[in-house]
KOLPABA-678642 format. One record per residue: residue number from 0; x, y, z of N, C-alpha, C, O in turn. Coordinates in pm, 1 decimal, always signed. Each point is the difference from the previous one (the first is absolute). Layout:
// KOLPABA-678642
<r k="NUM" n_xx="X" n_yy="Y" n_zz="Z" ca_xx="X" ca_yy="Y" ca_zz="Z" c_xx="X" c_yy="Y" c_zz="Z" o_xx="X" o_yy="Y" o_zz="Z"/>
...
// end
This chain:
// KOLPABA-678642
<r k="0" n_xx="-1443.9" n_yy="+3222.2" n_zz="+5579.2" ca_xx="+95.2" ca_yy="-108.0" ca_zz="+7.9" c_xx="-66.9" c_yy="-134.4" c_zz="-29.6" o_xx="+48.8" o_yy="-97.7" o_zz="-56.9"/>
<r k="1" n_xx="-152.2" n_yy="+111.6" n_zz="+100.1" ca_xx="-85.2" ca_yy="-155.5" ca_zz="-34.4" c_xx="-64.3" c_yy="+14.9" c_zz="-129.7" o_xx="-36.8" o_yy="-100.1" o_zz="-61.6"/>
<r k="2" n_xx="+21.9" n_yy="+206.9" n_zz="+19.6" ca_xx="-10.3" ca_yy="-4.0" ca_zz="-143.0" c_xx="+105.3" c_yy="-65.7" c_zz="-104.4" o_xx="-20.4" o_yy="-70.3" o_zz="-99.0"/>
<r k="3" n_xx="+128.2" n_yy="+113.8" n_zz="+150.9" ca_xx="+90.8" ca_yy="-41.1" ca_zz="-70.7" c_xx="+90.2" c_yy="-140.7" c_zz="-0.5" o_xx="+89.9" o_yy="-26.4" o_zz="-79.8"/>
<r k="4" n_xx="-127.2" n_yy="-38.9" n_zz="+165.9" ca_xx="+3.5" ca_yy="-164.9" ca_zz="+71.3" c_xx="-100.3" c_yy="-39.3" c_zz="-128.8" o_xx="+34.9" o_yy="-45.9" o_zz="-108.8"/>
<r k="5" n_xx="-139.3" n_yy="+70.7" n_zz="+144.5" ca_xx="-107.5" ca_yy="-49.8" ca_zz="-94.4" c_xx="+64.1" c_yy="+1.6" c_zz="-182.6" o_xx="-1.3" o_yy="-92.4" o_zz="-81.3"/>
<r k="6" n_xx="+37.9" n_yy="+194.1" n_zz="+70.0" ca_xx="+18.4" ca_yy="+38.6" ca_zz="-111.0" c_xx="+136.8" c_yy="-100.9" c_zz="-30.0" o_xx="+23.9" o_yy="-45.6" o_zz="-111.8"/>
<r k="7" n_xx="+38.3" n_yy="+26.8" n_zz="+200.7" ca_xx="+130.1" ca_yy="-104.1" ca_zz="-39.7" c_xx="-48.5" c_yy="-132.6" c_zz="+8.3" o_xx="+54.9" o_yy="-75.3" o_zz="-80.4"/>
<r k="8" n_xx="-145.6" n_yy="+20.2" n_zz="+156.9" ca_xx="-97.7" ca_yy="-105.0" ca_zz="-26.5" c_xx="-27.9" c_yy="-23.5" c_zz="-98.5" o_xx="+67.8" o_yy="-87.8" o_zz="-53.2"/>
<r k="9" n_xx="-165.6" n_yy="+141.2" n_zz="-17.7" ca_xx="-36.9" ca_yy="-13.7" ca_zz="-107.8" c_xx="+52.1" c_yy="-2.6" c_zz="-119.1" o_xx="-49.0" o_yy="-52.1" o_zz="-100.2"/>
<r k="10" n_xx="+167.4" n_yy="+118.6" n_zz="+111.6" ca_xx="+115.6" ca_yy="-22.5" ca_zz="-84.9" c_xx="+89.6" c_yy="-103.8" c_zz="-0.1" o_xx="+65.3" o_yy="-28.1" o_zz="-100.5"/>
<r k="11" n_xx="-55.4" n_yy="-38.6" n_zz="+216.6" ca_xx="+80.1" ca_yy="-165.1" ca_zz="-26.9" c_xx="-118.5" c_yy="-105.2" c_zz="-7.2" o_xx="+9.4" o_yy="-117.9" o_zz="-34.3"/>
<r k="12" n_xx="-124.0" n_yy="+186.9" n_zz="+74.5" ca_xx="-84.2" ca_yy="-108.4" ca_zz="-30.5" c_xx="-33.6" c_yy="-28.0" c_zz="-168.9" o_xx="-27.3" o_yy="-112.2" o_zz="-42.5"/>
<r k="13" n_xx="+35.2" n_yy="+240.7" n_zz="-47.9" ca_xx="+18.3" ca_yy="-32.4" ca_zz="-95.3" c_xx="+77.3" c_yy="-9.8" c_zz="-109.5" o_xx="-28.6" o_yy="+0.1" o_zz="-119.7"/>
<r k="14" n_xx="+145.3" n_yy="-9.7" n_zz="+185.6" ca_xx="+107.0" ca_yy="-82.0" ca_zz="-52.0" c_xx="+6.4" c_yy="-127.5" c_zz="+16.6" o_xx="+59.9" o_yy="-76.5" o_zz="-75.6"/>
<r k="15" n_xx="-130.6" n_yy="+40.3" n_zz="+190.9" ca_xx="+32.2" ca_yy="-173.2" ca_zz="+26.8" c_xx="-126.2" c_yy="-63.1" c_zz="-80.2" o_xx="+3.0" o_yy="-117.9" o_zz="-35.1"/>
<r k="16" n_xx="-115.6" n_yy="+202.9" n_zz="+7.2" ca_xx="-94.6" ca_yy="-69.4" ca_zz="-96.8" c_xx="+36.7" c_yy="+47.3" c_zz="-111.6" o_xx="-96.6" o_yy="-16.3" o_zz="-74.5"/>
<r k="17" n_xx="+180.1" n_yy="+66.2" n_zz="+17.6" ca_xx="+87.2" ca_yy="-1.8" ca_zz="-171.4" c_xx="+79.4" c_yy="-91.3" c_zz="+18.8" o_xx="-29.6" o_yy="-78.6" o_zz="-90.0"/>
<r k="18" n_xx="+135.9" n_yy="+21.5" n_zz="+162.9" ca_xx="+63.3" ca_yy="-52.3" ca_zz="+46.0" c_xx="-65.8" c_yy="-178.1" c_zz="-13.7" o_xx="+60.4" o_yy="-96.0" o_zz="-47.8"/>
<r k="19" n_xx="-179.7" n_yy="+98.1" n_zz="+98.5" ca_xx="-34.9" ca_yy="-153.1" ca_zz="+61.0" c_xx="-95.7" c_yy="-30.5" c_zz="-175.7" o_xx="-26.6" o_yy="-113.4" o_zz="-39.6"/>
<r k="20" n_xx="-10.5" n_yy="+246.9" n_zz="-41.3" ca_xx="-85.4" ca_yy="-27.9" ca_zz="-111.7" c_xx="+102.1" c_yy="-44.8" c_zz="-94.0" o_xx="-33.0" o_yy="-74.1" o_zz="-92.5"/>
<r k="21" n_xx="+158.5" n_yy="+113.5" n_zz="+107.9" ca_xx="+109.7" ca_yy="-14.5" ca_zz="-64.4" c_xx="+12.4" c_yy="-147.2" c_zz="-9.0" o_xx="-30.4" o_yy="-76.5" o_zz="-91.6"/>
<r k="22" n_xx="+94.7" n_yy="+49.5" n_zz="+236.1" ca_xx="+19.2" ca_yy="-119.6" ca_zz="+6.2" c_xx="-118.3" c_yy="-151.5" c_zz="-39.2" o_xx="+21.0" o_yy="-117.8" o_zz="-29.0"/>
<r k="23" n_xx="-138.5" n_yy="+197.4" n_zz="+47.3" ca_xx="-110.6" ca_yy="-98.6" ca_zz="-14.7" c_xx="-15.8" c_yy="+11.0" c_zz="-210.0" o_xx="-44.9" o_yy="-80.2" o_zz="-81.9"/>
<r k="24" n_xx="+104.4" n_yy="+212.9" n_zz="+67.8" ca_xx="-6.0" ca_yy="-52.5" ca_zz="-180.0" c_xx="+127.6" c_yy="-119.4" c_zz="-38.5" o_xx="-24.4" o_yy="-94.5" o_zz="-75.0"/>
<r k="25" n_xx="+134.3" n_yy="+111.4" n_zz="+126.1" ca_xx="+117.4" ca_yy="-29.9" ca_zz="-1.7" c_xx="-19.8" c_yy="-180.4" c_zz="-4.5" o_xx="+64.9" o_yy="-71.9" o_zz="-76.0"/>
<r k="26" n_xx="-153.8" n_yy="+28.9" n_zz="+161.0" ca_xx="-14.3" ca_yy="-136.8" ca_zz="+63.8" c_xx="-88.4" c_yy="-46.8" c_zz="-92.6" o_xx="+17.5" o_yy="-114.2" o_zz="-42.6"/>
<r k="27" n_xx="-128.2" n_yy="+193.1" n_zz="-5.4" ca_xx="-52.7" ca_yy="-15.1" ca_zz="-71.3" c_xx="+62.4" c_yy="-44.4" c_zz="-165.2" o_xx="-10.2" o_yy="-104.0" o_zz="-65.0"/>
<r k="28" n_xx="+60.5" n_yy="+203.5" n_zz="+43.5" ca_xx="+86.5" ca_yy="-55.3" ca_zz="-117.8" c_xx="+90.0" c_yy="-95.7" c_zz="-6.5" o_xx="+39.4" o_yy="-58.1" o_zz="-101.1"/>
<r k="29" n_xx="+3.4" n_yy="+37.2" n_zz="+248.4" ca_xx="+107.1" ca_yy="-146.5" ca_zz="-3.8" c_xx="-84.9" c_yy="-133.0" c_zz="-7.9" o_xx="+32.6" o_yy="-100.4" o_zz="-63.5"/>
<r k="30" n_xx="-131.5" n_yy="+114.6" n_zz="+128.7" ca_xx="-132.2" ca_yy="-134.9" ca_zz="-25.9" c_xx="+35.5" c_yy="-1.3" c_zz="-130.1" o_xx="+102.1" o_yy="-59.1" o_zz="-35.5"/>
<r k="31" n_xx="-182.5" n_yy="+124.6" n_zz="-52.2" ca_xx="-41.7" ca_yy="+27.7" ca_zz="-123.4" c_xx="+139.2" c_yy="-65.0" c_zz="-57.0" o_xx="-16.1" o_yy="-102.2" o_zz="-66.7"/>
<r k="32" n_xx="+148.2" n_yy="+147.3" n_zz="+83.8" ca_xx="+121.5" ca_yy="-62.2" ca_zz="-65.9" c_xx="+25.8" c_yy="-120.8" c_zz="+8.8" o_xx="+38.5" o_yy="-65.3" o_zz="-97.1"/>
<r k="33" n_xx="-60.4" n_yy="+1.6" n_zz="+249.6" ca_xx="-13.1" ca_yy="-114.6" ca_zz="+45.0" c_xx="-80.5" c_yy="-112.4" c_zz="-72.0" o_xx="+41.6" o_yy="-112.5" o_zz="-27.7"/>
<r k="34" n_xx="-167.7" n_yy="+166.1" n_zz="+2.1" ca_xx="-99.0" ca_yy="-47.7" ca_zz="-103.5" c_xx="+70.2" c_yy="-43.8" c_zz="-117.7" o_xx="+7.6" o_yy="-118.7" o_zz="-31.5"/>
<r k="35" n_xx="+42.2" n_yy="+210.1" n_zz="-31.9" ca_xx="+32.6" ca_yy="-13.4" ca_zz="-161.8" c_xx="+147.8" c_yy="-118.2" c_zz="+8.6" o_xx="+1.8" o_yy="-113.5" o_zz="-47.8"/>
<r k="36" n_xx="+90.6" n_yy="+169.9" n_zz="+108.8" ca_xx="+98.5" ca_yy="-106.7" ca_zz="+58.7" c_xx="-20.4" c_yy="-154.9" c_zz="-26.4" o_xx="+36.8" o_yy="-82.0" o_zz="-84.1"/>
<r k="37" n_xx="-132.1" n_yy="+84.2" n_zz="+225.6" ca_xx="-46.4" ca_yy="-146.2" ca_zz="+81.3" c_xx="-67.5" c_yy="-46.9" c_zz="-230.4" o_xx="+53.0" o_yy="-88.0" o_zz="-67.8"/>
<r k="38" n_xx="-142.7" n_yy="+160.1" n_zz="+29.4" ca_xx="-81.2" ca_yy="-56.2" ca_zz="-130.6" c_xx="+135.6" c_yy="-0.5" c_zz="-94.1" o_xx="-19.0" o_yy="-86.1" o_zz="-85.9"/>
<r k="39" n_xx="+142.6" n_yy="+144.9" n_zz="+68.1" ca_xx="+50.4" ca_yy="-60.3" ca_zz="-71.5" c_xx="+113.3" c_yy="-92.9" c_zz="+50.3" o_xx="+70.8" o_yy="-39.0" o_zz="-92.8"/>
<r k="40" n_xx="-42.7" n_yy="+3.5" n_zz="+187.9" ca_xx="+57.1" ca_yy="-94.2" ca_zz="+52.4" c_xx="-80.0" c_yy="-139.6" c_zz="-19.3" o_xx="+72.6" o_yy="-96.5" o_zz="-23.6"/>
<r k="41" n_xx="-205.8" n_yy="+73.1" n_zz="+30.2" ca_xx="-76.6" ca_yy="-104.0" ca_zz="-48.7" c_xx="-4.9" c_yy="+15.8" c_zz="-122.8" o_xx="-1.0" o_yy="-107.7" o_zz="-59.5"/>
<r k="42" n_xx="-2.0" n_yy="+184.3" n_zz="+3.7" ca_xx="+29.5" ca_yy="-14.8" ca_zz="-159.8" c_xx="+159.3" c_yy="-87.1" c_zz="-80.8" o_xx="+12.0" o_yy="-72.4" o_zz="-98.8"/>
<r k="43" n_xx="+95.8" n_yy="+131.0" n_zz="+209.3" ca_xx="+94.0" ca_yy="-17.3" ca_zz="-74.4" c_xx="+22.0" c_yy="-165.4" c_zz="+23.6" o_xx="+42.7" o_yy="-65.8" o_zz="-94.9"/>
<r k="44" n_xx="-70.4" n_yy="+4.6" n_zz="+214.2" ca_xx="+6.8" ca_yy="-107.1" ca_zz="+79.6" c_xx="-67.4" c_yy="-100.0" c_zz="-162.6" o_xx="+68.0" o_yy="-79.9" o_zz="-64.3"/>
<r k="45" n_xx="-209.7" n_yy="+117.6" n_zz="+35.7" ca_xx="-71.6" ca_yy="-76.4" ca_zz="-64.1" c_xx="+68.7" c_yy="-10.8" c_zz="-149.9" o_xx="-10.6" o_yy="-99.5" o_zz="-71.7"/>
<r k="46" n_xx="+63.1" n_yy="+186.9" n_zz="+46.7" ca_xx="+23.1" ca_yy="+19.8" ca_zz="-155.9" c_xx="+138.0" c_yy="-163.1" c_zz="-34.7" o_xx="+87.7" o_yy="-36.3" o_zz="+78.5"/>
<r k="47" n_xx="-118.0" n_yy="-21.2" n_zz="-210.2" ca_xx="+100.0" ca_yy="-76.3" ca_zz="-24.5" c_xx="+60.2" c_yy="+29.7" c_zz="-113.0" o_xx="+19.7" o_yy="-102.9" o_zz="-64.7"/>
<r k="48" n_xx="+18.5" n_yy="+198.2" n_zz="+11.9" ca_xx="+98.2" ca_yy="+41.7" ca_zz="-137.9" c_xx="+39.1" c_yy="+140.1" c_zz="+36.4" o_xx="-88.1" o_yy="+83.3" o_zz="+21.1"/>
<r k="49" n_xx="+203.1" n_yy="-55.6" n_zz="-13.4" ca_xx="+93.8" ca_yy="+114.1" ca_zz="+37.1" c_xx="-44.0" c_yy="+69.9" c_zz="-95.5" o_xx="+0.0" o_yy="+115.0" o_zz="+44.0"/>
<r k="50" n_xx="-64.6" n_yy="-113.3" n_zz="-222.7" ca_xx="-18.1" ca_yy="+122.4" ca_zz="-54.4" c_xx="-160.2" c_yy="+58.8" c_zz="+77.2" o_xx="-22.7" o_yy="+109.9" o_zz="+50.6"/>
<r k="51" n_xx="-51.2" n_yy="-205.5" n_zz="-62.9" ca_xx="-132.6" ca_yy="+66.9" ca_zz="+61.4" c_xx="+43.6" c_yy="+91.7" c_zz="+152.9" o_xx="+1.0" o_yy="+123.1" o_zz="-2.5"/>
<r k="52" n_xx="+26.9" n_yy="-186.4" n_zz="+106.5" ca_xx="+81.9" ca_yy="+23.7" ca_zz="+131.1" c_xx="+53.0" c_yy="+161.2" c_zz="-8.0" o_xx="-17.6" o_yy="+88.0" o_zz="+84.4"/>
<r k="53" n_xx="+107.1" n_yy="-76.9" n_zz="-249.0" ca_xx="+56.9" ca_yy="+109.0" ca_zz="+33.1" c_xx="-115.2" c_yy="+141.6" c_zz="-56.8" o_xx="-11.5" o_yy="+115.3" o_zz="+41.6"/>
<r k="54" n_xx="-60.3" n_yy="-192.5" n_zz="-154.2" ca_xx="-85.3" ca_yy="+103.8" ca_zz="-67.6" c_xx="-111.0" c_yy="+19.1" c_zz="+123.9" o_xx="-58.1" o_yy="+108.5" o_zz="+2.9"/>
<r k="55" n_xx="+25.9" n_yy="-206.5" n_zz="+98.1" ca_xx="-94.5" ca_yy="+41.6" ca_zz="+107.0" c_xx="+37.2" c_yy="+112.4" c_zz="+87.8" o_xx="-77.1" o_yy="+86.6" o_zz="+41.3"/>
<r k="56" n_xx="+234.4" n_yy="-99.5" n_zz="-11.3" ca_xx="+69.6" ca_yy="+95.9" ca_zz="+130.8" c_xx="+27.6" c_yy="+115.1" c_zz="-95.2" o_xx="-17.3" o_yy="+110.3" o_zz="+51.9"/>
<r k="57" n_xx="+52.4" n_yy="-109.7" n_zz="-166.4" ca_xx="+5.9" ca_yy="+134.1" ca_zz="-48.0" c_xx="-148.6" c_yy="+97.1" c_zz="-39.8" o_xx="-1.1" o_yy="+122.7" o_zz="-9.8"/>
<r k="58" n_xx="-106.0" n_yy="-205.1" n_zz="-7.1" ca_xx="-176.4" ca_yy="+86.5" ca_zz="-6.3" c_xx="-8.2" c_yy="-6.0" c_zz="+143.4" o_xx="-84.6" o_yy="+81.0" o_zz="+37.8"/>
<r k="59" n_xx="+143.8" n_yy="-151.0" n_zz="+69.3" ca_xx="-62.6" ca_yy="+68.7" ca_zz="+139.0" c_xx="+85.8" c_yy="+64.7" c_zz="+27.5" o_xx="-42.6" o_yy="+15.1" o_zz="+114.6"/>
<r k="60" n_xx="+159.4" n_yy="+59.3" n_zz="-114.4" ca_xx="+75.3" ca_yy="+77.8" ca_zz="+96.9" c_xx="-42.2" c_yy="+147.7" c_zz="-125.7" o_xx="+47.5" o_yy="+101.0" o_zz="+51.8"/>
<r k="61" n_xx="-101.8" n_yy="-71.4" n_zz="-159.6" ca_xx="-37.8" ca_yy="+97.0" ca_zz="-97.0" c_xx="-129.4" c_yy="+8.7" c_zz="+83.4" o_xx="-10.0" o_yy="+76.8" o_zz="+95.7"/>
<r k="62" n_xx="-86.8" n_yy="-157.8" n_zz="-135.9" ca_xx="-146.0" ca_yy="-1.3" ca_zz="+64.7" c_xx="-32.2" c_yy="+37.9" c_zz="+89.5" o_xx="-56.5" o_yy="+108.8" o_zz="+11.6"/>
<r k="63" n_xx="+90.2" n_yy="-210.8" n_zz="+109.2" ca_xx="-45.3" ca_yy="+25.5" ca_zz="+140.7" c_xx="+128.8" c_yy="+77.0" c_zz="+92.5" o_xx="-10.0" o_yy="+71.5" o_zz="+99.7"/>
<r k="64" n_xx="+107.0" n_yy="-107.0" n_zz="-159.2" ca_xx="+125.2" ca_yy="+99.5" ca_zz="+76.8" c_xx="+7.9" c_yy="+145.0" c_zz="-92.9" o_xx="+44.8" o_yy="+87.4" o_zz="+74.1"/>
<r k="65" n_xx="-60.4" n_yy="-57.5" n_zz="-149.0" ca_xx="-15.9" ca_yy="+97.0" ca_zz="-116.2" c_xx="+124.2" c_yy="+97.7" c_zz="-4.5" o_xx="+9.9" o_yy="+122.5" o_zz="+6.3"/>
<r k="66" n_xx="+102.9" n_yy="-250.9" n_zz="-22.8" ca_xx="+153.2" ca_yy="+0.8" ca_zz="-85.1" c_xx="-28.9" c_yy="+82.5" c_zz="-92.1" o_xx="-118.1" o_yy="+19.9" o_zz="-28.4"/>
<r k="67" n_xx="+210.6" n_yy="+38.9" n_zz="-30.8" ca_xx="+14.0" ca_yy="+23.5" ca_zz="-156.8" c_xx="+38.9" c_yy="-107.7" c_zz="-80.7" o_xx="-36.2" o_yy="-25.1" o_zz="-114.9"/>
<r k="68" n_xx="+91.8" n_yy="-18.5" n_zz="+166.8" ca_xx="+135.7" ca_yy="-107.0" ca_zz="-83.7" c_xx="-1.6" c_yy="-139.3" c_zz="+78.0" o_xx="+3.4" o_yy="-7.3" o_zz="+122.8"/>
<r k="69" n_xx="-7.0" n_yy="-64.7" n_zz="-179.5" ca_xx="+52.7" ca_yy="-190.2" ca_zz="+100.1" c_xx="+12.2" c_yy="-109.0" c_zz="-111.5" o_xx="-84.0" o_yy="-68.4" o_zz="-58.6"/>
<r k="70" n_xx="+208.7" n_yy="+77.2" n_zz="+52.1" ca_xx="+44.0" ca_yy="-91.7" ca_zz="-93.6" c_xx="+105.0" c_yy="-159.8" c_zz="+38.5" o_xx="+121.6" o_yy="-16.5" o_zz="+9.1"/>
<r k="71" n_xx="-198.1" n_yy="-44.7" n_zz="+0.2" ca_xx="+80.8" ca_yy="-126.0" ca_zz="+66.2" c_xx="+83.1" c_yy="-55.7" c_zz="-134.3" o_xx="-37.3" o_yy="+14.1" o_zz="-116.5"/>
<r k="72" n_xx="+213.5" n_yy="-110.4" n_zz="+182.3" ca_xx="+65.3" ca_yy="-38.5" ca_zz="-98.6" c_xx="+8.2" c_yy="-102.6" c_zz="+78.0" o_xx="-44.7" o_yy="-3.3" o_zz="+114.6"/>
<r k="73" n_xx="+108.8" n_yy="-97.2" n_zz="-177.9" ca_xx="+80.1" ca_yy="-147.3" ca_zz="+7.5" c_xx="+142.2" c_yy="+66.0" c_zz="-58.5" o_xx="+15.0" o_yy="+81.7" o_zz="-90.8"/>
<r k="74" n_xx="+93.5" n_yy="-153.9" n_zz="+184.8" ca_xx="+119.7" ca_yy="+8.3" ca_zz="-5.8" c_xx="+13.1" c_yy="-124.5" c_zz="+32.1" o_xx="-5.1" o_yy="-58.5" o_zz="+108.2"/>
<r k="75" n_xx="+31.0" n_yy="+8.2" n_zz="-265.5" ca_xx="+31.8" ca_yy="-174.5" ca_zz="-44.9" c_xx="+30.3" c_yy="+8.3" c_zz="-147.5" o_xx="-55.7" o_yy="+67.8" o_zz="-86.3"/>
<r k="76" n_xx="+161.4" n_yy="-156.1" n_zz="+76.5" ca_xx="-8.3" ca_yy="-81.3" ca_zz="-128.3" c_xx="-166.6" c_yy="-14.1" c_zz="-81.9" o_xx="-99.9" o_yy="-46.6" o_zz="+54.7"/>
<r k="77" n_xx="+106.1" n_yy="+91.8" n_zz="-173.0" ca_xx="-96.8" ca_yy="-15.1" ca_zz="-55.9" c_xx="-95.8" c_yy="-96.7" c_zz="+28.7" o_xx="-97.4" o_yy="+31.4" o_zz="+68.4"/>
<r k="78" n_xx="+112.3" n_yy="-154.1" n_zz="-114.3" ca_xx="-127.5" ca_yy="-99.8" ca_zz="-19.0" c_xx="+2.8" c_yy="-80.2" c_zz="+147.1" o_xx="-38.2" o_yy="-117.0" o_zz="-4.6"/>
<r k="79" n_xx="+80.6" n_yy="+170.3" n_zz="+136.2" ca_xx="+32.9" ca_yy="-53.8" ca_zz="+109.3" c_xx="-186.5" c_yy="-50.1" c_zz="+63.5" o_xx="-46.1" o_yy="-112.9" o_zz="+16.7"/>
<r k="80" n_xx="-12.6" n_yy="+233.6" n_zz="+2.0" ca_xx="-131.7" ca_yy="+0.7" ca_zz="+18.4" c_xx="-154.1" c_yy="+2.9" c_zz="-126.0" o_xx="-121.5" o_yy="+17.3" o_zz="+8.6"/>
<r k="81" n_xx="+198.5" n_yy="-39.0" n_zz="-91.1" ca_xx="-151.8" ca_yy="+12.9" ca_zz="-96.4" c_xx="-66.7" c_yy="+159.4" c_zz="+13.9" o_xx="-119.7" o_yy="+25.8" o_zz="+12.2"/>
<r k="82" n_xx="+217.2" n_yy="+58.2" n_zz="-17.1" ca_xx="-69.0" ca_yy="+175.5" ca_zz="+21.0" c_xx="-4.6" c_yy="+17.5" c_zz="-135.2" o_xx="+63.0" o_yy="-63.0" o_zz="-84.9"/>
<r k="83" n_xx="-135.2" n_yy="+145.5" n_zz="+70.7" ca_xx="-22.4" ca_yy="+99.3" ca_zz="-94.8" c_xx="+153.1" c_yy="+125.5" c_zz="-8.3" o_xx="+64.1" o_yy="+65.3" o_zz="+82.3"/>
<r k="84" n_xx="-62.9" n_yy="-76.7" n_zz="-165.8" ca_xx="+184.8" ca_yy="+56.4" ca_zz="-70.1" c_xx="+24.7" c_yy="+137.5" c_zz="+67.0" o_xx="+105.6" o_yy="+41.5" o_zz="+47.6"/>
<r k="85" n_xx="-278.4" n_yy="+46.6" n_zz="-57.3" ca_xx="+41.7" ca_yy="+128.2" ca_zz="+56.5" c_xx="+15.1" c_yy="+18.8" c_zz="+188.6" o_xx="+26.0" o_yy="+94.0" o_zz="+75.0"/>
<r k="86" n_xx="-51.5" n_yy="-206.9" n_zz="-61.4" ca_xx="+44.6" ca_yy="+5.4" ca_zz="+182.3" c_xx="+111.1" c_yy="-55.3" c_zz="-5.1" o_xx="+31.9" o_yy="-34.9" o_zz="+113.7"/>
<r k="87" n_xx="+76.4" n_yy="-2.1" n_zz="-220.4" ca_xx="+125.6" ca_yy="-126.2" ca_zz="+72.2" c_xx="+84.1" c_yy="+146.4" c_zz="-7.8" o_xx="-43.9" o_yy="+78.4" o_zz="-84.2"/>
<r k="88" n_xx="+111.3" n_yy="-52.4" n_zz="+130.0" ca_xx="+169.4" ca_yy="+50.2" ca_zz="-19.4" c_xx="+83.3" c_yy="-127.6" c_zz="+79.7" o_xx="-19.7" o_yy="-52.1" o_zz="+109.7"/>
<r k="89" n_xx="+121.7" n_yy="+26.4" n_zz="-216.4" ca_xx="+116.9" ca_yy="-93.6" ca_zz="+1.9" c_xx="+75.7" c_yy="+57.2" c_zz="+116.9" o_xx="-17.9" o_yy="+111.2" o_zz="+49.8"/>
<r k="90" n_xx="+91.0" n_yy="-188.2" n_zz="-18.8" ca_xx="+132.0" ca_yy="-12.2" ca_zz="+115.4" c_xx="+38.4" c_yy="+109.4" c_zz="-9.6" o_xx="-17.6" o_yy="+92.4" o_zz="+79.5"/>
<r k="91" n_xx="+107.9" n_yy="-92.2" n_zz="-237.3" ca_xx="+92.3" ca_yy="+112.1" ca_zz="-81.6" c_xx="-44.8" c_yy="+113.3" c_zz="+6.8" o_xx="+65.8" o_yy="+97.4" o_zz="+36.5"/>
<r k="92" n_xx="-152.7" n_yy="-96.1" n_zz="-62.0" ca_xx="-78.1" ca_yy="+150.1" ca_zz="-6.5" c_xx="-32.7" c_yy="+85.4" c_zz="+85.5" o_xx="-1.7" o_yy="+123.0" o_zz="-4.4"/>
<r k="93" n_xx="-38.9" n_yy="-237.1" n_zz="+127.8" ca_xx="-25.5" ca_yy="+82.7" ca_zz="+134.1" c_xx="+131.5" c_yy="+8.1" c_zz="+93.6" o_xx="+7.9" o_yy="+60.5" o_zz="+106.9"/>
<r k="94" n_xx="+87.3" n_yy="-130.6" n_zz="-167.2" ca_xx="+122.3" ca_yy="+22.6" ca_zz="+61.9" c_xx="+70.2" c_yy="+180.5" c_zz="-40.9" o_xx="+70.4" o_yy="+85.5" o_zz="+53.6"/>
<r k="95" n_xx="-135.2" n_yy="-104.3" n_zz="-162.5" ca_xx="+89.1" ca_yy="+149.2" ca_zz="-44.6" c_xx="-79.2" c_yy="+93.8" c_zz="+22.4" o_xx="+60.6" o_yy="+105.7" o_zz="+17.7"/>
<r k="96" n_xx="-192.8" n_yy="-95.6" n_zz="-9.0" ca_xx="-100.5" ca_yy="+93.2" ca_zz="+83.5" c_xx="+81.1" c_yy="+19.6" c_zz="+115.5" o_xx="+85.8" o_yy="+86.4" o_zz="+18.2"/>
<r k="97" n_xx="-126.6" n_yy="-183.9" n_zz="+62.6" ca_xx="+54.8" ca_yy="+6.9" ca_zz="+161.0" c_xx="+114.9" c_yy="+55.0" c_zz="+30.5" o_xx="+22.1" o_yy="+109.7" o_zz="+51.4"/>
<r k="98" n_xx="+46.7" n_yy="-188.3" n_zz="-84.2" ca_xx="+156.5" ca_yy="+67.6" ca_zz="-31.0" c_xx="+7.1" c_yy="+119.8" c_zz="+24.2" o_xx="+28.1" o_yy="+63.2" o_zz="+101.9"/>
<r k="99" n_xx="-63.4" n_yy="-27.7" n_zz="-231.3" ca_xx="-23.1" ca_yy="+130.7" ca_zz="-37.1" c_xx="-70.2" c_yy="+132.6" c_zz="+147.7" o_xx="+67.2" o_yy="+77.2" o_zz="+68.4"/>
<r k="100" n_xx="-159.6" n_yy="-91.0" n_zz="-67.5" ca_xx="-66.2" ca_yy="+41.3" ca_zz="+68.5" c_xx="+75.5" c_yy="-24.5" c_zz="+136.4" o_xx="-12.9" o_yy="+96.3" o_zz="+75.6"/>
<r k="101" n_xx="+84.1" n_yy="-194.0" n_zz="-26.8" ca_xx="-18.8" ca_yy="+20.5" ca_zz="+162.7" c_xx="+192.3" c_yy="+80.8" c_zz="-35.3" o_xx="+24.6" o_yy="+110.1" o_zz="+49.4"/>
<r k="102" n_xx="+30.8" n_yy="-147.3" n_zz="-92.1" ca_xx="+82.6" ca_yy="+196.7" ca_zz="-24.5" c_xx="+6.4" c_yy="+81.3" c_zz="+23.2" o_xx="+92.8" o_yy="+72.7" o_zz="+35.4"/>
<r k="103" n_xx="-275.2" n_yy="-53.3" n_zz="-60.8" ca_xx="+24.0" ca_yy="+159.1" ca_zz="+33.4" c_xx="+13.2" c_yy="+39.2" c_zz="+146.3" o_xx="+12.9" o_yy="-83.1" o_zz="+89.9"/>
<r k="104" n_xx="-16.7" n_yy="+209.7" n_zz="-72.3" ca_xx="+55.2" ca_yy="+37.4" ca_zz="+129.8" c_xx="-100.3" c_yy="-25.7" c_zz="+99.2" o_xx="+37.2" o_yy="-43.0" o_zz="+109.2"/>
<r k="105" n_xx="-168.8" n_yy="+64.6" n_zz="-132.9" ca_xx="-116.9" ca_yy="-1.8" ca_zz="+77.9" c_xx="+18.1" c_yy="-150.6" c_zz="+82.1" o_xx="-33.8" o_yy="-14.2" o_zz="+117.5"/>
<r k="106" n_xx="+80.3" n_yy="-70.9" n_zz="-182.9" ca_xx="-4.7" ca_yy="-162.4" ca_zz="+64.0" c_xx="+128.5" c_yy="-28.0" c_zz="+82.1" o_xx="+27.7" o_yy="-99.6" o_zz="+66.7"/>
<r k="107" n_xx="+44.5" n_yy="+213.9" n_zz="-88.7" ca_xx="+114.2" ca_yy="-65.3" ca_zz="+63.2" c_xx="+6.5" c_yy="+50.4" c_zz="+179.2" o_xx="+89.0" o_yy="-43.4" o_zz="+73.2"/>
// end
């Protein structure tokens, strides 16, 4: 019988050290996120031209977040901000995207 006490011992004991290694990777990786965050939040703060700004947040969320895809737009009138043409979509345009899209059933 005390064998078997023991034997259930040792068995929540090592679950709670999978358990606590878990959690100690877990925390670990949120630092680490925290890190990259906090560095591009001082990045974005410093930057003064919305095309650089956006070409910065789209190489860090690929890079250090390791997105597939991050493509930032401006939804403005063309020459409103001085962007570069392939970030503007117009009013019109994103009106009929949107539109479009919130329709479907999933949004409603």
């Amino acid at each position: 019988m005390i064998e078997k006490q023991v034997e259930i011992i040792k068995k929540k004991n090592l679950d709670v050290t999978n358990k606590l290694s878990e959690f100690l990777e877990n925390a670990e990786h949120n630092q680490n996120l925290f890190l990259k965050i906090q560095n591009l939040i001082l990045k974005i703060i410093s930057q003064t031209n919305l095309n650089d700004l956006a070409d910065f947040v789209e190489s860090f969320f690929q890079e250090e977040l390791k997105t597939e895809i991050c493509k930032i737009y401006f939804f403005t009138p063309e020459n409103s901000f001085n962007l570069e043409t392939k970030r503007v979509i117009t009013p019109e345009i994103a009106t009929s995207i949107f539109s479009d899209l919130l329709k479907r059933p999933k949004f409603l």
